[in-house]
KETI-324626 format. One record per residue (C-alpha): residue number from 1; x, y, z; residue in one letter. Coordinates in pm, 1 decimal, always signed. Layout:
# KETI-324626
  pos        c1        c2        c3  code
  NUM         X         Y         Z     A
...
# end
This chain:
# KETI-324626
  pos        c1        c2        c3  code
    1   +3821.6  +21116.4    +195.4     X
    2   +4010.2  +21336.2    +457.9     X
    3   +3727.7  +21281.9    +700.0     X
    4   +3707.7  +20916.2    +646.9     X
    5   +4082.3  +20869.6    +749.4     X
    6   +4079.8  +21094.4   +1060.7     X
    7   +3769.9  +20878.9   +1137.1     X
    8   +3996.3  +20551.5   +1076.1     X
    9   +4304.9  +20718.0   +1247.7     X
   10   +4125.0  +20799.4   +1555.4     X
   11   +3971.5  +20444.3   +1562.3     X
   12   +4272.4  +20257.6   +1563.7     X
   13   +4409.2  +20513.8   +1885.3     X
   14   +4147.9  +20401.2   +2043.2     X
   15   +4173.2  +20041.3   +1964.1     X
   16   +4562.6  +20052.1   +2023.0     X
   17   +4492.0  +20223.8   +2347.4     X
   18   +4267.9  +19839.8   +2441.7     X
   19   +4475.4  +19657.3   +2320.6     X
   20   +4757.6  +19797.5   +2576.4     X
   21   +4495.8  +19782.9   +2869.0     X
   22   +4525.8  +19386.7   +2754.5     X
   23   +4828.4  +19351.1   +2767.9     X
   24   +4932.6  +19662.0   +3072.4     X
   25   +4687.8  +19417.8   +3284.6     X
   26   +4779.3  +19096.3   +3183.4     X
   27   +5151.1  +19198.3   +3207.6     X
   28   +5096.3  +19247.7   +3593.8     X
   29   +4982.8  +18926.3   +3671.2     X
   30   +5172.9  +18631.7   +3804.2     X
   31   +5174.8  +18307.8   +3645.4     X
   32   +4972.4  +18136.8   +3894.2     X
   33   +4717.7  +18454.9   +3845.0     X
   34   +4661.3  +18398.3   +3532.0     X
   35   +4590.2  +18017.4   +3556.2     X
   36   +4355.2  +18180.8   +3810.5     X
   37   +4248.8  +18374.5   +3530.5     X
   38   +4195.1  +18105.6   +3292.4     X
   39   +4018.5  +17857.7   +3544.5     X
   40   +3765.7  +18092.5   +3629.2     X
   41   +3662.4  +18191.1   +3318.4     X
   42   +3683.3  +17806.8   +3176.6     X
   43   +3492.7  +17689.7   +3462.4     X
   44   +3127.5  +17871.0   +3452.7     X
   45   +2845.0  +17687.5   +3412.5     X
   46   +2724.7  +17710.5   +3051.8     X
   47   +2366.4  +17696.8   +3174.7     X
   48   +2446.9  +18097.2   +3319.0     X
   49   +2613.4  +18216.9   +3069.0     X
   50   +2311.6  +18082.8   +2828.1     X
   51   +2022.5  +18243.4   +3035.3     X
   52   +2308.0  +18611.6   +3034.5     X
   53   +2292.2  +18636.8   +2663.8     X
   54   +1886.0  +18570.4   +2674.7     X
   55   +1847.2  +18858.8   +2865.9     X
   56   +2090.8  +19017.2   +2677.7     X
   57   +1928.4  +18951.4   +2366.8     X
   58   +1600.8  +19061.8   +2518.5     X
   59   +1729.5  +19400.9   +2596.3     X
   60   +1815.6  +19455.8   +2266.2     X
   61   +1413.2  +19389.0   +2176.3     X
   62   +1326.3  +19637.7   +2446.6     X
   63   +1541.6  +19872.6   +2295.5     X
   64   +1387.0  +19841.3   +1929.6     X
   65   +1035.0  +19852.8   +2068.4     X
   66   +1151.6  +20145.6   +2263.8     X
   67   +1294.1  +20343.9   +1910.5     X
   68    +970.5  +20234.2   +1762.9     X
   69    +753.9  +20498.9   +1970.3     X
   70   +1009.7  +20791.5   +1912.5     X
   71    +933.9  +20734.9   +1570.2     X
   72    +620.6  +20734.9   +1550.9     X
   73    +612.7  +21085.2   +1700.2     X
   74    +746.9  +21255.8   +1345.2     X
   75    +520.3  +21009.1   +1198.2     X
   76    +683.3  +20697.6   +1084.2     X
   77    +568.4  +20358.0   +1178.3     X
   78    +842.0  +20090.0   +1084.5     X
   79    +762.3  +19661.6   +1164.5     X
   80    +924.0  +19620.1   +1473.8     X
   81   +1109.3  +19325.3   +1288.9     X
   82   +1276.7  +19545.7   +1089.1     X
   83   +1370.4  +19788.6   +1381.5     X
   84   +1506.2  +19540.0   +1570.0     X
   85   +1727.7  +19410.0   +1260.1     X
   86   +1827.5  +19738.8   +1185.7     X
   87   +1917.5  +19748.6   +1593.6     X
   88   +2134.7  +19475.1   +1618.8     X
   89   +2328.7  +19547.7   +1262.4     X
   90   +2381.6  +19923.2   +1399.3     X
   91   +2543.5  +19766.2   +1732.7     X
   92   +2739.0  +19501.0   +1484.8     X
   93   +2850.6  +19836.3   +1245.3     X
   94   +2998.1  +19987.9   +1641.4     X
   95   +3153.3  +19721.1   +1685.3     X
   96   +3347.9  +19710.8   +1363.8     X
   97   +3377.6  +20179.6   +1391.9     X
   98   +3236.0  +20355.2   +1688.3     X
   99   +2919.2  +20552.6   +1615.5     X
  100   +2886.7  +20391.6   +1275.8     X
  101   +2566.2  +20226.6   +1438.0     X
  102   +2356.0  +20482.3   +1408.3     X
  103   +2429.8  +20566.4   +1082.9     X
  104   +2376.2  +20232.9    +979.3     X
  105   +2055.8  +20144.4   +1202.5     X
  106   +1881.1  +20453.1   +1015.8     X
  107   +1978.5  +20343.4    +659.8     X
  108   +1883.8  +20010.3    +686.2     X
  109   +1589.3  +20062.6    +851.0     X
  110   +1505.2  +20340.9    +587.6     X
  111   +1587.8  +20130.7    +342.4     X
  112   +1366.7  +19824.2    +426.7     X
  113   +1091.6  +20076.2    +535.1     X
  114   +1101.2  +20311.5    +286.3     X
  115   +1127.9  +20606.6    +516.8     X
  116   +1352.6  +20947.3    +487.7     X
  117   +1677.2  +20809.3    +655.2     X
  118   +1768.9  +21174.5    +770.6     X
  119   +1410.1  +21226.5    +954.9     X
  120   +1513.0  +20942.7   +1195.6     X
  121   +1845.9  +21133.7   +1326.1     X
  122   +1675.2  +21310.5   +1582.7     X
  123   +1510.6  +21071.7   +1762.9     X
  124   +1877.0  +20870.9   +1774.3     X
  125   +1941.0  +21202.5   +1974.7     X
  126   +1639.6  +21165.7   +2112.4     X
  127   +1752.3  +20809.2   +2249.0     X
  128   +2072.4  +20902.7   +2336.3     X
  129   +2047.4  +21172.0   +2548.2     X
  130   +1739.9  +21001.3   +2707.4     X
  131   +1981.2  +20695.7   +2818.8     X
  132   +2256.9  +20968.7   +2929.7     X
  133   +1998.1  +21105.9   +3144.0     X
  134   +1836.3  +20759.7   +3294.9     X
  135   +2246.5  +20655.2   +3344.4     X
  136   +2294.3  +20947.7   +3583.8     X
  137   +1987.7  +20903.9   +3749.4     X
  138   +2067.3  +20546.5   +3783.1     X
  139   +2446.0  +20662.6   +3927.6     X
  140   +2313.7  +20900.6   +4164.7     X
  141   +2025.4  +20638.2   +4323.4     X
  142   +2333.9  +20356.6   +4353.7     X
  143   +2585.6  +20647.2   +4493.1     X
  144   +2345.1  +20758.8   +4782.3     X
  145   +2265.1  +20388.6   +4820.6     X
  146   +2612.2  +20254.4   +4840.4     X
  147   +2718.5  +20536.7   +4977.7     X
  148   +2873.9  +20406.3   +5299.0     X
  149   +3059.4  +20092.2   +5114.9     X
  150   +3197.5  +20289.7   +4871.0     X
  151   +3246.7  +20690.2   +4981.2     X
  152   +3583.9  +20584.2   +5099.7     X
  153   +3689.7  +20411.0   +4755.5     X
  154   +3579.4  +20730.3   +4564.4     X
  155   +3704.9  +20972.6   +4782.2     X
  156   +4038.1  +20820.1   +4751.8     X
  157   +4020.8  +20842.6   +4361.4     X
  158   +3898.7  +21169.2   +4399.5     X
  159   +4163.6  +21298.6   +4635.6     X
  160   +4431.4  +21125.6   +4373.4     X
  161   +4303.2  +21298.6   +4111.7     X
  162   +4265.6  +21667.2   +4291.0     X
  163   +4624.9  +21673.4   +4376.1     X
  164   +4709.2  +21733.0   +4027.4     X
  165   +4439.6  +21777.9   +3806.2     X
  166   +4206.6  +21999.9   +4015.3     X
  167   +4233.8  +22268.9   +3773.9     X
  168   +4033.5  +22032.2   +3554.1     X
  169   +3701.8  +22017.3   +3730.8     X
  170   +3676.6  +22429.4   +3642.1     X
  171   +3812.6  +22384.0   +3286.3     X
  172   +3552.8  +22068.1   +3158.5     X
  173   +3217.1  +22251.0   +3257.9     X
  174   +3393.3  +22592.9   +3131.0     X
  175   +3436.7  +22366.9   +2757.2     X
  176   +3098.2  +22260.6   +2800.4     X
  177   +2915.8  +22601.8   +2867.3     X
  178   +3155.6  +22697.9   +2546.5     X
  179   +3054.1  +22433.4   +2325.9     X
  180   +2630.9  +22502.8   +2444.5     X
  181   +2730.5  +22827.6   +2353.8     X
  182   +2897.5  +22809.7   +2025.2     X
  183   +2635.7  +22563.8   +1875.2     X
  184   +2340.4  +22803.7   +1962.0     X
  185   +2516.0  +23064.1   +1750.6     X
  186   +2565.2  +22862.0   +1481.9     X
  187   +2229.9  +22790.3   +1467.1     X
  188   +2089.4  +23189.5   +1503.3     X
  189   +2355.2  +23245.6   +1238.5     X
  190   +2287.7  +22996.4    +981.2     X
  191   +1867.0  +22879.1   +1072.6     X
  192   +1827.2  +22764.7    +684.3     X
  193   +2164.1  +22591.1    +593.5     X
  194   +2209.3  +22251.4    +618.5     X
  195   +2377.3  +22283.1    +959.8     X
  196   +2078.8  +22476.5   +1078.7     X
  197   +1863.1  +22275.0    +996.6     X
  198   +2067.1  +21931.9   +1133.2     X
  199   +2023.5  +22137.3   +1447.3     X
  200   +1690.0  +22210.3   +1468.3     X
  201   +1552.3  +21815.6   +1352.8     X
  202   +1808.3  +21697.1   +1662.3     X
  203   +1682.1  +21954.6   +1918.0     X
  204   +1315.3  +21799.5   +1779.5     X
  205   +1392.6  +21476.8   +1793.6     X
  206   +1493.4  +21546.8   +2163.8     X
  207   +1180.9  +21738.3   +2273.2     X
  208    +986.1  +21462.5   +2078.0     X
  209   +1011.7  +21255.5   +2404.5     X
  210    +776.4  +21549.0   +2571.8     X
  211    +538.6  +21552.4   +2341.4     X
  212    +496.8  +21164.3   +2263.7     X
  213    +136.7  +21006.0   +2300.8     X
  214    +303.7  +20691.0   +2430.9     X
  215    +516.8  +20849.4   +2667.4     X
  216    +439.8  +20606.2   +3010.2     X
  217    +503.0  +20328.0   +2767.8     X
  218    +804.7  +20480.2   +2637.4     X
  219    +917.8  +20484.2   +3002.6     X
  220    +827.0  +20177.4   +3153.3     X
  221   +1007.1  +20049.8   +2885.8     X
  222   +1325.8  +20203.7   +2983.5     X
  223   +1252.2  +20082.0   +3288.6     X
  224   +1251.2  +19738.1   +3131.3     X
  225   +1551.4  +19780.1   +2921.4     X
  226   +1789.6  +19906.7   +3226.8     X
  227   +1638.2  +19634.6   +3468.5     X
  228   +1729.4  +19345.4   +3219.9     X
  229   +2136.4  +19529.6   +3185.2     X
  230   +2117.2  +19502.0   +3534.1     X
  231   +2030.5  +19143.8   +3553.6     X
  232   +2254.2  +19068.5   +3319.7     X
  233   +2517.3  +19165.8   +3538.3     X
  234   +2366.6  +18947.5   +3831.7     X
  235   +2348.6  +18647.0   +3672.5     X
  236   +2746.0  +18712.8   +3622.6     X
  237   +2816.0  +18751.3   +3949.7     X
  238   +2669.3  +18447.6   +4005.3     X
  239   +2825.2  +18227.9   +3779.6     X
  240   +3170.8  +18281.9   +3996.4     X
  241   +3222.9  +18150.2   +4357.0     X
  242   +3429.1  +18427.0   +4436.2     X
  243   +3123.7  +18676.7   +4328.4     X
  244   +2793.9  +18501.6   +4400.4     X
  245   +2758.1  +18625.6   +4744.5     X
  246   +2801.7  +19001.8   +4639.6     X
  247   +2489.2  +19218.9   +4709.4     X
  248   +2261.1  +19295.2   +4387.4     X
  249   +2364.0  +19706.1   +4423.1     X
  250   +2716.0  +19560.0   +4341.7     X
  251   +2570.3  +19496.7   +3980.2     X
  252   +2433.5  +19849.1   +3948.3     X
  253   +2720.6  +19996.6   +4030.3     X
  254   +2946.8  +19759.1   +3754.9     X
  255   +2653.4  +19902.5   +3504.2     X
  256   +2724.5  +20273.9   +3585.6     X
  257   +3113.3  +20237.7   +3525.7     X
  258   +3097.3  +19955.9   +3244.0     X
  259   +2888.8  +20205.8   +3068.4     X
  260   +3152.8  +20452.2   +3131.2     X
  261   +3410.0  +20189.3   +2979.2     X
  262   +3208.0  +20161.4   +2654.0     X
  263   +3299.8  +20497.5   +2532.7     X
  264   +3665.4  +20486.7   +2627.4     X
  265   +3758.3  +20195.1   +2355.9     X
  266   +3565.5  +20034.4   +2077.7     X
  267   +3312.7  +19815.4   +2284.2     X
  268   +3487.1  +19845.9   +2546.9     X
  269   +3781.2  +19643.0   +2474.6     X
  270   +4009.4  +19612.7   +2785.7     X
  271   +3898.6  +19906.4   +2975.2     X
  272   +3543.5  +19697.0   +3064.0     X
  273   +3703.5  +19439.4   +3221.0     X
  274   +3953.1  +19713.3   +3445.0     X
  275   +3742.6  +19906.0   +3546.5     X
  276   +3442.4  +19616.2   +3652.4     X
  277   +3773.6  +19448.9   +3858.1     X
  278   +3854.5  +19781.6   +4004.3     X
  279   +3507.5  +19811.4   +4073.8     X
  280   +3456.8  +19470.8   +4268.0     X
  281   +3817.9  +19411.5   +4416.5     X
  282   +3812.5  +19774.9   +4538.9     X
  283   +3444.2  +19873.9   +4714.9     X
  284   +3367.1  +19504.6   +4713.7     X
  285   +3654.5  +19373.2   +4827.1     X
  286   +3593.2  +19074.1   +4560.9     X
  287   +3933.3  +18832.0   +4466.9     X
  288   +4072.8  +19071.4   +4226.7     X
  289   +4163.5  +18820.6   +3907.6     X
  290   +3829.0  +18664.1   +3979.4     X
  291   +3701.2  +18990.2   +3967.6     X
  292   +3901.8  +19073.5   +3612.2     X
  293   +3772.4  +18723.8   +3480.4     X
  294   +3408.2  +18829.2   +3529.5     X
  295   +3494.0  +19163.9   +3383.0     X
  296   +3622.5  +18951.0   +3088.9     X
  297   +3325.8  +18712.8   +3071.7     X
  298   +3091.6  +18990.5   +3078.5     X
  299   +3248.8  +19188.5   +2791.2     X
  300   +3240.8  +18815.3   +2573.7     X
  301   +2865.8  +18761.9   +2608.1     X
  302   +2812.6  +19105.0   +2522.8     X
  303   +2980.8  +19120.8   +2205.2     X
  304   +2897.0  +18773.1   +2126.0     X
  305   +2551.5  +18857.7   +2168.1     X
  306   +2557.5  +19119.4   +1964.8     X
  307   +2778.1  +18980.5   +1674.1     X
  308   +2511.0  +18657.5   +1633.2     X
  309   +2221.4  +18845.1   +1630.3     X
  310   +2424.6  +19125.4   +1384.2     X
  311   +2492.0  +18847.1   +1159.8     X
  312   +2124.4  +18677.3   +1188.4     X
  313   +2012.1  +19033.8   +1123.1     X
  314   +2204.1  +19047.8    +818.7     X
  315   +2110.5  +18728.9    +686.2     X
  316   +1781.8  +18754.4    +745.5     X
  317   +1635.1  +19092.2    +703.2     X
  318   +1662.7  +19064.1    +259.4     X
  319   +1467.8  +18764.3    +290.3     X
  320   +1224.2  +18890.2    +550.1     X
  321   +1125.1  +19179.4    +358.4     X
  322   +1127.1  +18927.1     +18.4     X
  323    +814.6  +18759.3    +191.5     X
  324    +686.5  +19087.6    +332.8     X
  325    +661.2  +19294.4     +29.4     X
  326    +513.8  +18962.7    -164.9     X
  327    +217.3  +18909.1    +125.2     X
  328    +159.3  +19292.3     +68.7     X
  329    +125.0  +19261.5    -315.2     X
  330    -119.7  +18939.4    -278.1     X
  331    -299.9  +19112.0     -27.4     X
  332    -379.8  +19412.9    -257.8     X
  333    -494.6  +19187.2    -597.2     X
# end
């Protein structure tokens, strides 16, 4: 019960601390800005905003094929119907309390499947880490790319931040050595208790990826998956006249630092939209409230992408498996 309201507690911080982003931003606009604001995002053609949450929608496929073959490396083989419900309610279940997804894609998908819910934990790991990993290789090709539009920009940031929080960049990989540390002691010290053993299925599920059979598919479709974010992104900047004419890198870099805003707040509430118009009115040089609407349109298509096909997901997946689990049973008499 304690855990469950420091888990509650902490949410609403963070959704308090969007909700002011909302309002700090919105607060520091003019009144002709902000009919700015509104025309912009009024004014898109429907048409682009249809063929964004396609691709949208398609990523989320790639991603649930992509699961599929981590799975299948401790042995499970779920429908790929069911992994992409169980998908698109875990994103619906973030949406609702950060890193509730996972919890939820795993039971459902268990449940439907008939699988050990707890065997599936590492390859969410797995996943993770895996997307961590592609996101900083992704950051590093777009910095040395970009590098000449936007060394500059960063350096400024950079030289803000060093004049009084240098003493940071020692302390945060000091915490992280510490906390490498302290879990591989906890794991020499207690190999057989439940903790242990939590451990050691996560550290598998992460060296699964090594030792998959399917491992160039695996890849090429993360390939997939990150290309279609991407073009998500593109297809934005083209729906705005103040943003069609930016280069495609522009949307790689927006993906590296929207990312970034997705762990900040709850879906990225309010710090998406800052930080993709600091982004594109600073590098870029973009119209900065036109910059802050696409930020905002973005973010919508997003979540509305991912509430609709949460709720389809939901609605669907008892009956699915209804007609399923009959065919199966005619099929065997």
């Amino acid at each position: 019960m304690k855990k469950a309201l420091v888990t509650i507690l902490k949410y609403l911080v963070f959704l308090g601390l969007g909700i002011w982003i909302i309002y700090y931003t919105l607060s520091k606009l003019s009144p002709g800005q902000r009919t700015q604001l509104l025309d912009d995002i009024t004014g898109v053609n429907p048409w682009y905003l249809f063929f964004i949450g396609v691709v949208g929608a398609a990523s989320h496929y790639v991603r649930a094929a992509r699961w599929r073959y981590l799975l299948e490396t401790i042995d499970l083989h779920p429908t790929l119907t069911n992994t992409m419900f169980s998908v698109m309610i875990g994103y619906l279940a973030n949406l609702v309390l950060p890193r509730a997804g996972e919890v939820a894609k795993c039971t459902v998908l268990a449940k439907y499947e008939k699988m050990p819910a707890h065997k599936m934990v590492g390859t969410i790991v797995a996943e993770r880490a895996f997307d961590v990993l592609s996101l900083i290789v992704i950051a590093t090709a777009t910095f040395f790319i970009e590098m000449d539009r936007i060394n500059s920009y960063v350096s400024g940031l950079i030289d803000k931040f060093l004049d009084g929080h240098g003493a940071y960049l020692l302390i945060l990989p000091a915490l992280l050595g510490i906390g490498i540390l302290v879990t591989y002691m906890v794991y020499k010290k207690n190999k057989e208790s439940k903790v242990g053993i939590i451990i050691k299925e996560m550290t598998h599920g992460i060296l699964s990826i090594f030792h998959m059979k399917k491992k160039w598919q695996f890849l090429g479709l993360t390939i997939i998956m990150w290309g279609l974010y991407a073009s998500q992104i593109y297809l934005g900047l083209l729906c705005l006249p103040a943003t069609h004419n930016l280069p495609v890198m522009a949307s790689m870099v927006v993906l590296v630092y929207g990312s970034l805003a997705l762990i900040v707040t709850p879906g990225g509430i309010g710090a998406y939209p800052l930080l993709v118009q600091q982004i594109l009115a600073g590098p870029y040089g973009a119209n900065e409230v036109t910059s802050m609407a696409f930020g905002w349109i973005a973010w919508a298509l997003q979540t509305i992408v991912i509430v609709v096909l949460g709720l389809l997901s939901l609605a669907f997946i008892h009956s699915y498996n209804q007609k399923r689990n009959a065919q199966v049973t005619v099929d065997t008499e």
